[in-house]
FINUZA-544426 format. One record per residue: residue in one letter; z, x, y of N, C-alpha, C in turn. Coordinates in steps of 0.2 Angstrom, whole numbers, padded with zeros to 4 digits, always signed. Each point is the difference from the previous one (the first is absolute). Example, Ala and Ser with C-alpha at 12.3 -4.5 7.8 and 13.67 -1.06 7.14 Angstrom:
<sites>
A+0039+0066-0028+0000-0004+0006+0000+0004+0006
S-0004-0002+0005+0001+0004+0006+0003-0004+0005
</sites>
This chain:
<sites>
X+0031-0120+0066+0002+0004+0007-0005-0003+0005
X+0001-0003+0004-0002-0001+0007-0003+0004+0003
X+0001+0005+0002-0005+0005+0002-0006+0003-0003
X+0001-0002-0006-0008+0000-0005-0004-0005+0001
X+0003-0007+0002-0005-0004+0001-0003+0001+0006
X+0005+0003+0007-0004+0002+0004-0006+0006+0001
X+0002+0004-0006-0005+0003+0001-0005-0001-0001
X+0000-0005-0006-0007-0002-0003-0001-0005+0005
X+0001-0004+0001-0003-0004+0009-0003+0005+0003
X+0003+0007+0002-0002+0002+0004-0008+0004-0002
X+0000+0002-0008-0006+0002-0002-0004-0006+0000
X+0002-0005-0002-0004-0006+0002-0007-0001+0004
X+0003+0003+0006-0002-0002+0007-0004+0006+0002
X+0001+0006-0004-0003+0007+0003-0004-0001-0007
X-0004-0002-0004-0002+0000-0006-0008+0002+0003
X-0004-0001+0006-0006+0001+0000+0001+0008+0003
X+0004+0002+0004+0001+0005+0003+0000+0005-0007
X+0002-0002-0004+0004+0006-0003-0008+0001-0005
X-0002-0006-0001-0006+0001-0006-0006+0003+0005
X+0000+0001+0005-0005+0002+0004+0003+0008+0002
X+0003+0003-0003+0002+0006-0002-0005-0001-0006
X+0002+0000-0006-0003+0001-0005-0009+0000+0001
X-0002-0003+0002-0006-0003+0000-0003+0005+0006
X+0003+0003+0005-0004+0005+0006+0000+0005-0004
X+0003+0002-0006+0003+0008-0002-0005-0001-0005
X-0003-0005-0004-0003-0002-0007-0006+0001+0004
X-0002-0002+0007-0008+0000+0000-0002+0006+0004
X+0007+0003+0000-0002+0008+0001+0004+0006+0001
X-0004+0000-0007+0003+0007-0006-0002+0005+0004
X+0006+0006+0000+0000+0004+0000+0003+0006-0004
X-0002+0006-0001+0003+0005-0005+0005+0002+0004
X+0006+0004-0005+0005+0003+0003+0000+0004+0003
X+0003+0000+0007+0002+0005+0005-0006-0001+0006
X-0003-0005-0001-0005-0003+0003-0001-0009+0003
X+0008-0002-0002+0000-0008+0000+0002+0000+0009
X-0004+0001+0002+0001+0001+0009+0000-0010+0002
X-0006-0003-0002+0000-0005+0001+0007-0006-0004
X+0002+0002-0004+0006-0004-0002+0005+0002+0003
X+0003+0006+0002+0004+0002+0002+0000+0000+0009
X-0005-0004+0003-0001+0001+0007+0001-0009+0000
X-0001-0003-0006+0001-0010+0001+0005+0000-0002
X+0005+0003-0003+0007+0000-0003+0003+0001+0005
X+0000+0005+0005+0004+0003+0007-0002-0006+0004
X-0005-0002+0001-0003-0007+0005+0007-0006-0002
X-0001-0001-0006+0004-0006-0001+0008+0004-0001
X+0001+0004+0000+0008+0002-0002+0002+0000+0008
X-0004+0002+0005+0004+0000+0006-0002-0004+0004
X-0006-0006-0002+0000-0008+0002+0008-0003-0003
X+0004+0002-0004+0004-0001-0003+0008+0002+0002
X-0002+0005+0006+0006+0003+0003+0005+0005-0006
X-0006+0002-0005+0002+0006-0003+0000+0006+0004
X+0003+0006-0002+0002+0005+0003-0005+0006-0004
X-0006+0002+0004-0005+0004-0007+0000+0006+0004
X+0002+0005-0007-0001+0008+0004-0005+0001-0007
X-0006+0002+0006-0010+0003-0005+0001+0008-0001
X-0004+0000-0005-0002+0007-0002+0007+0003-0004
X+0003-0006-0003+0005+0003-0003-0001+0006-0005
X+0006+0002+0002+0000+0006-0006-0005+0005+0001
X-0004+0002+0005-0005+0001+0002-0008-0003-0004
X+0003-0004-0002-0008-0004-0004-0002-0004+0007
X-0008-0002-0002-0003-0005+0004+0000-0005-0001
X-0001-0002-0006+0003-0005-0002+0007-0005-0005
X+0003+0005+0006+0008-0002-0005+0005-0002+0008
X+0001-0005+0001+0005-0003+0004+0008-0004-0005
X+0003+0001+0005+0008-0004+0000+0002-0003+0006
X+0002-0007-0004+0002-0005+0008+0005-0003-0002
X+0003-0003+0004+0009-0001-0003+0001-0005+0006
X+0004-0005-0002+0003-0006+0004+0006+0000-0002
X+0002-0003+0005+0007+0002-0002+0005+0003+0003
X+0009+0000-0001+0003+0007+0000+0005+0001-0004
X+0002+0007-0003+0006+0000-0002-0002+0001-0008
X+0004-0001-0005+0001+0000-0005+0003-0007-0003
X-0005+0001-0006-0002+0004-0006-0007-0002+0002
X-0005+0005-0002-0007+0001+0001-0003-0003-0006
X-0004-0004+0001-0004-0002-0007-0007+0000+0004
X-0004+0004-0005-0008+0004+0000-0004-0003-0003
X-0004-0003+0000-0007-0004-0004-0006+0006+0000
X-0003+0003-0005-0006+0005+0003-0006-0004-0002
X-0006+0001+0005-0007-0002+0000-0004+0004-0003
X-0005-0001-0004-0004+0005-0002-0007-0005+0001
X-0006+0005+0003-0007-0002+0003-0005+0004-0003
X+0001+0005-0004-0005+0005-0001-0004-0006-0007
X-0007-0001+0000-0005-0001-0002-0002+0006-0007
X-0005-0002-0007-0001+0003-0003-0007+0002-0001
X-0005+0005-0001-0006+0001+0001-0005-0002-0004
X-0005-0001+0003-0007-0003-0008+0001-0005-0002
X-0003-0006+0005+0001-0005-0005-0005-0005+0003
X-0003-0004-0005-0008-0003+0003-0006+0004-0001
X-0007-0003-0001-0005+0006+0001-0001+0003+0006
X+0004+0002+0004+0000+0004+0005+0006+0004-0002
X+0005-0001-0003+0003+0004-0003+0006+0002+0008
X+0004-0005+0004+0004+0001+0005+0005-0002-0003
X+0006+0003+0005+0006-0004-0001+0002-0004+0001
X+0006-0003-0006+0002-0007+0001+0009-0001-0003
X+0002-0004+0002+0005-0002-0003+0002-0002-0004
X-0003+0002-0006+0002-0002-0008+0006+0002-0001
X+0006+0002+0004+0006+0001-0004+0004-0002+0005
X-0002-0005+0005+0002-0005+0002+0005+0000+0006
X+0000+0009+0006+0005+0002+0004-0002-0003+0003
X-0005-0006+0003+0000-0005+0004+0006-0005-0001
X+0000-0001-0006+0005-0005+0000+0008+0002+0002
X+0001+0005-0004+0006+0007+0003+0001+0001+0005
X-0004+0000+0003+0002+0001+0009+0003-0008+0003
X-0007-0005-0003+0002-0005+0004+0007-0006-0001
X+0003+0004-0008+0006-0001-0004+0008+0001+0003
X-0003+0008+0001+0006+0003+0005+0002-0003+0008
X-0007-0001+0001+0002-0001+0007+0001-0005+0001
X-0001-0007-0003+0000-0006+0000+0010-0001+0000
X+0000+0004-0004+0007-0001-0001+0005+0005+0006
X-0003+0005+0004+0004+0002+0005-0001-0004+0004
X-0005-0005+0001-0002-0002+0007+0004-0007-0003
X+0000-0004-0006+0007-0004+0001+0005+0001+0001
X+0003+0007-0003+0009+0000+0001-0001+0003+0007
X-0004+0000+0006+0001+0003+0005+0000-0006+0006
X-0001-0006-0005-0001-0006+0006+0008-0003-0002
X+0003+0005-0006+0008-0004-0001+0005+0006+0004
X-0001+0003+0002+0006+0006+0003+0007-0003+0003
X-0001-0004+0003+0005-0006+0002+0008+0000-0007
X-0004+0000-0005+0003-0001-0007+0003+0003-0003
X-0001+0008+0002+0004+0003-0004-0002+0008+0004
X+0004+0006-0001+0000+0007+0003-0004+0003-0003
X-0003+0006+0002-0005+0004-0004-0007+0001+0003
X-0002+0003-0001-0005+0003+0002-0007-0002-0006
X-0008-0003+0001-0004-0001-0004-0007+0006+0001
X+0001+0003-0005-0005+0006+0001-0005-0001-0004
X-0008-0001+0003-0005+0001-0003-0003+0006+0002
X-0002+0005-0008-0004+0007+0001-0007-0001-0005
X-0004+0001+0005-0007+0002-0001-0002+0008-0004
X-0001-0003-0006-0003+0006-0005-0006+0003-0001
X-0002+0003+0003-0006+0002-0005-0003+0005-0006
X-0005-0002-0003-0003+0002-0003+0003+0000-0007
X+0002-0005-0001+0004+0000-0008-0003+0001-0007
X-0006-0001+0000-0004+0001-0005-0006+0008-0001
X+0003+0005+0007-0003+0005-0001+0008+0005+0001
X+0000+0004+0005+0006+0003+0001+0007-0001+0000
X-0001-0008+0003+0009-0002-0001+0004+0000+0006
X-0001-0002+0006+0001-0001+0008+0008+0000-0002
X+0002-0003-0004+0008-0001+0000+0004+0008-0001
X-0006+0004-0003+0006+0005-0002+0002+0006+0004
X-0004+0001+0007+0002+0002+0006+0006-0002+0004
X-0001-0008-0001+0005-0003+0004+0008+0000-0005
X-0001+0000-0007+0006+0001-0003+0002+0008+0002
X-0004+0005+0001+0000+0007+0001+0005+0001+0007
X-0003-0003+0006+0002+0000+0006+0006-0005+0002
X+0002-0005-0004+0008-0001+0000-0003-0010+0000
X-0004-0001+0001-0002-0007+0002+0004-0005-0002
X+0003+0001-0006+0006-0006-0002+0006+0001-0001
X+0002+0006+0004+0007+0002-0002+0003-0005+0005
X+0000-0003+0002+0002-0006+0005-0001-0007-0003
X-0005+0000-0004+0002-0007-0002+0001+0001-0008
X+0004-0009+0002+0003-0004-0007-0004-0001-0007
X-0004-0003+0002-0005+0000-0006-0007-0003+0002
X-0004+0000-0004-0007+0001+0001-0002-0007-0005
X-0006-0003+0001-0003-0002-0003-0007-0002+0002
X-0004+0001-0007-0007-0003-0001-0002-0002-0006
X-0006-0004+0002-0004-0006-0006-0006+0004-0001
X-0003-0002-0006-0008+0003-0001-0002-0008-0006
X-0007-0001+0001-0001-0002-0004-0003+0001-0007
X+0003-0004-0006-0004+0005-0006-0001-0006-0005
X+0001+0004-0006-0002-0008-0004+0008-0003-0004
X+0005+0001+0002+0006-0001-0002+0005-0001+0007
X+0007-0005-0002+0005-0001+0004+0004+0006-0003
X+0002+0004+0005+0004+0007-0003+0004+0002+0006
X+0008+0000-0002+0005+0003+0003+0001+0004-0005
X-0003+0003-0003+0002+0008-0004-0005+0005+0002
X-0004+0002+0003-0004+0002+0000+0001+0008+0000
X-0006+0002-0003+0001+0008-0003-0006+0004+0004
X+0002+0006+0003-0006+0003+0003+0001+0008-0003
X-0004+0002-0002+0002+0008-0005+0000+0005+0008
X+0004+0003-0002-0002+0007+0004-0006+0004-0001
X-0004+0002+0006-0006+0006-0001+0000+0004+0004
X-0004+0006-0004-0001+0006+0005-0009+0001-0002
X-0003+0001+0006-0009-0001+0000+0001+0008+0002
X-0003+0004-0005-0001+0006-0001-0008+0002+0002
X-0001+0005+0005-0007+0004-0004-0001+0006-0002
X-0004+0003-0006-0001+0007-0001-0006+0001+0001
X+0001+0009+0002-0005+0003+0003-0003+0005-0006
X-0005+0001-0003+0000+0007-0003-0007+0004+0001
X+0004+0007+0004-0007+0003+0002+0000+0007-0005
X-0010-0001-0003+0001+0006-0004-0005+0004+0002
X-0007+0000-0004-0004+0009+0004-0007-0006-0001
X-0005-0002+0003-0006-0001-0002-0006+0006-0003
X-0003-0002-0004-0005+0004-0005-0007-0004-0001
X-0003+0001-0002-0005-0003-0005+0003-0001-0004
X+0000-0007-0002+0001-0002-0006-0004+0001-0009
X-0006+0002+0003-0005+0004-0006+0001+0007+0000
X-0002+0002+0007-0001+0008+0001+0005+0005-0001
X+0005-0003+0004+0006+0004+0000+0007-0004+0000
X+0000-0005-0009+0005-0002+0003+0008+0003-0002
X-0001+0007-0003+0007+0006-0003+0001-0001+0010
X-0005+0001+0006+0006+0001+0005+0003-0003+0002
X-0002-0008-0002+0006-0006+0004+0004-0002-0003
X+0005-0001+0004+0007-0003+0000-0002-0008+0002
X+0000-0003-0006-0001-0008+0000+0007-0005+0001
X-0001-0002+0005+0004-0005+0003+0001-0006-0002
X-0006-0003-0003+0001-0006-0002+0002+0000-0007
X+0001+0008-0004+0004-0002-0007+0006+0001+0004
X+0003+0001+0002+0007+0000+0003+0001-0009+0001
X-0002-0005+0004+0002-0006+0000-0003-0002-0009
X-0005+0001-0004+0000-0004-0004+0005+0004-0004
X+0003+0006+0000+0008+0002-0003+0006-0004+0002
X-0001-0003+0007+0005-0003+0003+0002-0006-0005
X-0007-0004+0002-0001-0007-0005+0005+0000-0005
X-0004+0007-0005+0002-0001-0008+0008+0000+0001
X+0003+0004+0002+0007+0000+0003+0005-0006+0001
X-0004-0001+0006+0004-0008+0002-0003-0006-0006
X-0003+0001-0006+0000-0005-0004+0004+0002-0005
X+0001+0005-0003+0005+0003-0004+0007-0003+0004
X+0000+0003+0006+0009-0003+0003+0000-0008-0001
X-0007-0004+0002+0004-0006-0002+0003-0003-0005
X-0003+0004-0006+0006-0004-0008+0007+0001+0004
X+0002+0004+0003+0008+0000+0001+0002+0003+0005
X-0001-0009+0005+0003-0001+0005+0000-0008-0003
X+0006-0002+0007+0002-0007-0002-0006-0006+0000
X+0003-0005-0002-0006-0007-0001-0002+0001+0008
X+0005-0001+0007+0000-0002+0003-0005+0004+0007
X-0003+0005-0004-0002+0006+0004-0007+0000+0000
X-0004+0004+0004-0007-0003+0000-0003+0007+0005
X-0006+0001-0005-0004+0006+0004-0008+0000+0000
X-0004+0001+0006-0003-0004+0001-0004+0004+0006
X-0006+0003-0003-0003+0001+0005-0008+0002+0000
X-0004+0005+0007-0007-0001-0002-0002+0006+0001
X-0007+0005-0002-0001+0004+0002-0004-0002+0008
X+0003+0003+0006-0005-0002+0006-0007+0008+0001
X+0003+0006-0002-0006+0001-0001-0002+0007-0005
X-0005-0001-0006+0000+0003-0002-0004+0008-0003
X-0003-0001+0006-0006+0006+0000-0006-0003+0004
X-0004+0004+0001-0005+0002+0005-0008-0004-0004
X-0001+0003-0003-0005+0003-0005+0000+0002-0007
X-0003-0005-0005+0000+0004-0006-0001+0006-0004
X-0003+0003+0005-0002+0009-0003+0002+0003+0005
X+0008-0001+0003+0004+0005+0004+0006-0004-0003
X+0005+0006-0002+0005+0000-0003+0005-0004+0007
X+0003-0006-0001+0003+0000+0006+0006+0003+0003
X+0000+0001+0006+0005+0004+0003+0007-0002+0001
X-0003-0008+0004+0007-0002+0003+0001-0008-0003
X+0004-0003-0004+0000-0007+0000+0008-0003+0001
X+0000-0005+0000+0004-0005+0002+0001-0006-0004
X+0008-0001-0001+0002-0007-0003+0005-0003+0004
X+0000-0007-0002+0005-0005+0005+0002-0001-0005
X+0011-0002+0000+0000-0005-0005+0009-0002+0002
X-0001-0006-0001+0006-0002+0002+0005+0001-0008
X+0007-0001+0001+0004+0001-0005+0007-0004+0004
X+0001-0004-0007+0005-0006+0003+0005-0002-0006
X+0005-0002+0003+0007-0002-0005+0005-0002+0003
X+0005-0003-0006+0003-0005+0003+0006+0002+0005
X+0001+0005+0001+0004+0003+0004-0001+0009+0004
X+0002-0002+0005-0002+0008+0004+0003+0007-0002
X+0004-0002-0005+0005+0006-0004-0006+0004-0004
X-0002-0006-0006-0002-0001-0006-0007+0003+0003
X-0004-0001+0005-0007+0002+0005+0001+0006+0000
X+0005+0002+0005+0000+0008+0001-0002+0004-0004
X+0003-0002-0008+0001+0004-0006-0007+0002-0002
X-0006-0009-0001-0005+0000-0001-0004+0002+0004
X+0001+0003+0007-0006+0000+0003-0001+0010-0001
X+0007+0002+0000+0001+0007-0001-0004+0003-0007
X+0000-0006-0005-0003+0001-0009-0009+0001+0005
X+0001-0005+0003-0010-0001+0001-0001+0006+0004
X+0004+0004+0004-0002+0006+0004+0001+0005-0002
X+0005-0001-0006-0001+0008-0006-0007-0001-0003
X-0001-0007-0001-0006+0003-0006-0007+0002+0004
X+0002-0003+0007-0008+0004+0004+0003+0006+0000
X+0005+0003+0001+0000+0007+0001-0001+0002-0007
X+0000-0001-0005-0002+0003-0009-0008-0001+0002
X-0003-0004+0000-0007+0000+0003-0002+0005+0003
X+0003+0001+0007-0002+0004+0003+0000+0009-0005
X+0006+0000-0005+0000+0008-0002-0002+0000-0004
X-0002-0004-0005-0007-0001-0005-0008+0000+0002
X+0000-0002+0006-0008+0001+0004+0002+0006+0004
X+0003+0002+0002-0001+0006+0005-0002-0002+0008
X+0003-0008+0001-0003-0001+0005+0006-0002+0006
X+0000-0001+0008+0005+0000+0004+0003-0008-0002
X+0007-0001+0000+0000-0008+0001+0003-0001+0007
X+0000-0005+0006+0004-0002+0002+0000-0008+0001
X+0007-0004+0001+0001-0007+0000+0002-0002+0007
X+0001-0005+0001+0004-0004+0005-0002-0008+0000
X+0006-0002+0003-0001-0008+0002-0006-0003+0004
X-0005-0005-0004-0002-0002+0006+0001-0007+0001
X+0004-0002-0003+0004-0006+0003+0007+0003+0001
X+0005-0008+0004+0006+0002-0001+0001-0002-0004
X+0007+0004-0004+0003-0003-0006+0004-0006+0001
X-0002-0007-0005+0005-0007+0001+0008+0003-0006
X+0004-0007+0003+0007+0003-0005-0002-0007-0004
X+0005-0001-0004-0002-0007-0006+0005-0003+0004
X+0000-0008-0001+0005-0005+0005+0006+0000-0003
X+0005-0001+0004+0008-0001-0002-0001-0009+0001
X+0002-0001-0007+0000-0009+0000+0011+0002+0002
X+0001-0008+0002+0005-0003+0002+0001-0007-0001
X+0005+0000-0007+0002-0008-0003+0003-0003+0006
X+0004+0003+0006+0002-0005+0002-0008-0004+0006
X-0003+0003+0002-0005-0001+0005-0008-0003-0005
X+0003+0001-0005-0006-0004-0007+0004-0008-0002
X+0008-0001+0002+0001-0005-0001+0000-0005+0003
X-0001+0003+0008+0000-0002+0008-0006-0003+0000
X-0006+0003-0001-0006+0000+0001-0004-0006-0005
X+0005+0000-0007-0002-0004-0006+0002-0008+0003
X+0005+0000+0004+0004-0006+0003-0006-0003+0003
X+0000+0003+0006-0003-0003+0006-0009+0001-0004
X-0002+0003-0005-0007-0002-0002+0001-0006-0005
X+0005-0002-0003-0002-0007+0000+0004-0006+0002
X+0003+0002+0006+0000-0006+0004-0007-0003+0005
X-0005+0006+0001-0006-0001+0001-0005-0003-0005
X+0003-0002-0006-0004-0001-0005-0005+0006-0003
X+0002+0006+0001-0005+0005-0005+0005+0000-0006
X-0005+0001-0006+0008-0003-0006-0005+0006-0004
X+0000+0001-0007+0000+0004-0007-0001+0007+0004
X+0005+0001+0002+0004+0008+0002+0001+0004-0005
X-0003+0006+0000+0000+0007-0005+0005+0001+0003
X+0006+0004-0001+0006+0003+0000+0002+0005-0003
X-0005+0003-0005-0002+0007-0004-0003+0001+0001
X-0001+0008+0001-0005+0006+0001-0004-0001-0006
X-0004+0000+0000-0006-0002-0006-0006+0009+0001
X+0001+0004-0004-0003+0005+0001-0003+0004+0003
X-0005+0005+0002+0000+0003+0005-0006-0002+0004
X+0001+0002+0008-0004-0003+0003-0003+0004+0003
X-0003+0001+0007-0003+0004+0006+0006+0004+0003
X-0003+0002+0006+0006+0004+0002-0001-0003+0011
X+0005+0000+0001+0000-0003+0008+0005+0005+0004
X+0000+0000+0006+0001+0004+0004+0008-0004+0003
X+0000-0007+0000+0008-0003-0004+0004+0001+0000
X-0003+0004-0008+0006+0004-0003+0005+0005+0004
X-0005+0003+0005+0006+0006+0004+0004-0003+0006
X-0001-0005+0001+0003-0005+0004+0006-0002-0005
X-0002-0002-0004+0007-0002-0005+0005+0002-0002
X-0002+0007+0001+0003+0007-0001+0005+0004+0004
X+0000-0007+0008+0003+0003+0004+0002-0007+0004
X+0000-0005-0001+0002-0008+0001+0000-0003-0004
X+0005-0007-0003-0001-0004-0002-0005-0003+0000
X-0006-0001-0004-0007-0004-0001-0001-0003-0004
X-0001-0008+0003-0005-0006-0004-0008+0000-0002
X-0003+0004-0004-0006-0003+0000-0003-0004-0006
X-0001-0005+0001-0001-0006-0002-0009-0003-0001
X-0002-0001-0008-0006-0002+0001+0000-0008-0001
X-0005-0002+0001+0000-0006+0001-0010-0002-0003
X+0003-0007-0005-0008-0001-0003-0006-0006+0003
X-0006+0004+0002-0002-0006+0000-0002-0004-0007
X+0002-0006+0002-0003-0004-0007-0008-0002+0000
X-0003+0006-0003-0008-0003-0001-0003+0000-0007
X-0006-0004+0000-0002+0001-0007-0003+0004-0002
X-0003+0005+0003-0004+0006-0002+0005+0004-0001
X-0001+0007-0005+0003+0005-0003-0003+0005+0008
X+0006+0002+0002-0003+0005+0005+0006+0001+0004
X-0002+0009+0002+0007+0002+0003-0002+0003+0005
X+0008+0005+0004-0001+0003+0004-0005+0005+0001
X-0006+0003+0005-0004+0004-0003-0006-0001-0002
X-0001-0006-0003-0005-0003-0004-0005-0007+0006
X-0006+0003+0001-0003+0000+0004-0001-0010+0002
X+0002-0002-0008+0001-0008+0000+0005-0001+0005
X+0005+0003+0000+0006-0003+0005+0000+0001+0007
X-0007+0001+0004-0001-0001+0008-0001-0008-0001
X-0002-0002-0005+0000-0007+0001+0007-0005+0001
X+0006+0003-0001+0006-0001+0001+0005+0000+0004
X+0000+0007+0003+0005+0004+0003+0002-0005+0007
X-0007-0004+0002+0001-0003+0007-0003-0008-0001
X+0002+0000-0006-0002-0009-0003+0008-0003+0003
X-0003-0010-0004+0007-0004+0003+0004+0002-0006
X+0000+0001-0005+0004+0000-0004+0004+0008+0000
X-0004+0004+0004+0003+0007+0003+0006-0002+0006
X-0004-0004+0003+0004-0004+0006+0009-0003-0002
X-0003-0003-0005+0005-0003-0004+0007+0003+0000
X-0003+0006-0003+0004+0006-0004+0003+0004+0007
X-0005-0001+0007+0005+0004+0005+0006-0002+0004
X-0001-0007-0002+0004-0005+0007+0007+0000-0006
X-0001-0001-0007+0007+0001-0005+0003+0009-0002
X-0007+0003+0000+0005+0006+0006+0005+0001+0005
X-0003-0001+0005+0003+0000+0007+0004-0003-0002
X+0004-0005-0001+0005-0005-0002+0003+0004-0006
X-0001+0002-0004+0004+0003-0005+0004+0008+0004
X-0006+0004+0003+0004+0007+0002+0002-0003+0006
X+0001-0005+0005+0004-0003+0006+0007-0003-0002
X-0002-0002-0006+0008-0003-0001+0002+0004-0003
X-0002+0005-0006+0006+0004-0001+0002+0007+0005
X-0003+0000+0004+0000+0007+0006+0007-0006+0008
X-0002-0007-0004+0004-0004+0005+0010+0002-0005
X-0002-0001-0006+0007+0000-0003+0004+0008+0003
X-0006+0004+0001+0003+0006-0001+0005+0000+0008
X-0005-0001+0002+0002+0001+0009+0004-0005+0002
X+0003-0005-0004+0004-0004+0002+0008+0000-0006
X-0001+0005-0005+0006+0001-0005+0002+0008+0000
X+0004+0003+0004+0002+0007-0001+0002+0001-0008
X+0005-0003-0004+0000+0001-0004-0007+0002-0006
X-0005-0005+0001-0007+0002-0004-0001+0004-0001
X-0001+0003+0009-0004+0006+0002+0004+0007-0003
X+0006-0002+0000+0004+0008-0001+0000-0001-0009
X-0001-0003-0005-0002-0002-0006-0004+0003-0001
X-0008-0002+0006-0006+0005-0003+0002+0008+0000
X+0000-0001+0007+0002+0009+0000+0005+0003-0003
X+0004-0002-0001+0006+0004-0009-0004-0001-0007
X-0005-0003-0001-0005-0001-0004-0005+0008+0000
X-0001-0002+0006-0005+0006+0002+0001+0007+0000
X+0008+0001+0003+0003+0007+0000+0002+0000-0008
X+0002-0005-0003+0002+0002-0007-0007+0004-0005
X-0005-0005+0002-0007+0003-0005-0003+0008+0003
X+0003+0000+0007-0002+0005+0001+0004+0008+0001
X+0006-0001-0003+0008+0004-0002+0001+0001+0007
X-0002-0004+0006+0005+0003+0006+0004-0006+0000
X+0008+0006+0003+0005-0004+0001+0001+0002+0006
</sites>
């Protein structure tokens, strides 16, 4: 295809621009909901670029969309910039899970296919995410309609495998409250109402539930506070805990079993419960063979080659998923080849995330989501393939 060879000329020639994206956003981390400086040099070069940026999306401060282009079909690239906490003897944040590279991934590839417009109809949308590793910026936007307009979506992350199948579990991030009577715990402890036997009831409970729930299910959490003082019965404690599986049907079921047994808790101690979210809830990703075939193509006509193409067990949970939920989505990991055992998250891999052989992996990115987001935008038949694919997993006709 001719137009893939121009594109990659054309990544060719933007190859510093784009890694200096990655390299601004690596040497300054920021947490979620707080990446003002990434998202203030992302706007600088998207409308140095004659992209069309509207800020404060979705009401976030750090959530933009900018769009080149006009018309139909829409294809979305998303950027993620949110940093992860404690890392180093000063304990700051850093990008161990490599949304530097993710941002300069995505955009590297709108800001080629936006130098080709000439070439084909459509519109190229890059949206600005935030905070993906704590509340989930994307699930707002899925919320308020963000993709009901476009075609399909794609993003890259880096991890230790080449993966067109990837698996993201659904979760809901629960907390409970249980308030009971403070006492002396010597003196008078007939009069208190102990809160913190109500969460160690909890505990016992959700260990009992796990014999039977699925393999693919995962519950998981901490006490954040348990009492006061040891010789004061405590009154009021708290637990966090996430609860995840492979699908959001199969979650609702589990997440209702974990909020019955706090309320058994609660009427076994005598004490108040209340819950709530304090995260937003992720959905698990909608994979798509026609868009994993797409994507397997064009990753190795770039030369990325020993492609997983099987869901290999269960993983974390991404905000993604609710995007996928509501658009055809590519997300695609991609490996660095190092010798060291070490992953996303793992404090080794800041030595990575903004290395050459990082580099390596962004510019056959670019070039793999460019050319197959070029196939899309330039074959109607593909496109409406994906999407019968998508309304079919998802029963709408």
């Amino acid at each position: 295809m001719e137009l893939k060879k121009e594109l990659y000329k054309i990544e060719d020639e933007l190859k510093k621009e784009i890694e200096g994206v990655s390299d601004y956003i690596f040497k300054n981390p920021e947490l979620g909901n707080e990446e003002y400086k990434a998202v203030e040099f992302l706007i600088k070069e998207l409308e140095k670029n004659n992209f069309r940026v509207e800020k404060n999306y979705c009401g976030m401060e750090t959530a933009f969309r900018a769009e080149i282009g006009e018309g139909s079909p829409k294809i979305a690239f998303l950027a993620e910039y949110d940093a992860l906490p404690g890392y180093g003897v000063e304990k700051k944040p850093g990008h161990a899970c490599g949304h530097n590279w993710i941002a300069a991934s995505t955009y590297g590839t709108a800001l080629v296919l936006s130098k080709m417009l000439d070439k084909f109809n459509g519109t190229i949308v890059f949206i600005g995410t935030p905070a993906e590793e704590t509340v989930g910026g994307k699930v707002p936007m899925v919320e308020s309609g963000t993709f009901n307009d476009v075609d399909v979506v794609f993003q890259m992350h880096l991890e230790s495998q080449n993966n067109i199948a990837c698996k993201t579990l659904a979760i809901d991030c629960i907390k409970f409250q249980f308030k009971g009577r403070a006492s002396h715990a010597a003196a008078h402890p007939e009069d208190g109402i102990n809160a913190l036997d109500a969460i160690n009831l909890m505990y016992a409970g959700i260990g009992c539930l796990r014999q039977h729930i699925t393999s693919d299910a995962r519950i998981h959490g901490i006490i954040t506070h348990g009492g006061d003082a040891p010789n004061t019965v405590p009154d009021l404690t708290e637990a966090r805990f996430h609860i995840r599986a492979n699908n959001r049907e199969y979650l609702n079921n589990l997440t209702e079993k974990v909020i019955n047994i706090a309320k058994g808790a609660s009427m076994m101690t005598g004490t108040e419960m209340s819950w709530e979210k304090f995260e937003n809830s992720f959905d698990n990703l909608v994979n798509l063979k026609s868009l994993q075939e797409l994507m397997k193509k064009n990753l190795l006509e770039v030369g990325i080659k020993n492609i997983q193409d099987e869901g290999k067990g269960a993983t974390g949970s991404s905000d993604i998923g609710n995007v996928s939920q509501v658009c055809p989505t590519m997300y695609t990991e991609v490996a660095l080849e190092i010798e060291e055992v070490c992953h996303v998250h793992d404090e080794a891999y800041l030595k990575y995330v903004n290395s050459k052989e990082a580099y390596d992996k962004l510019h056959r990115g670019v070039k793999a989501m460019g050319g197959s987001a070029l196939e899309i935008l330039t074959n109607k038949e593909l496109l409406e393939k994906i999407k019968k694919e998508w309304r079919e997993l998802k029963n709408i006709k």
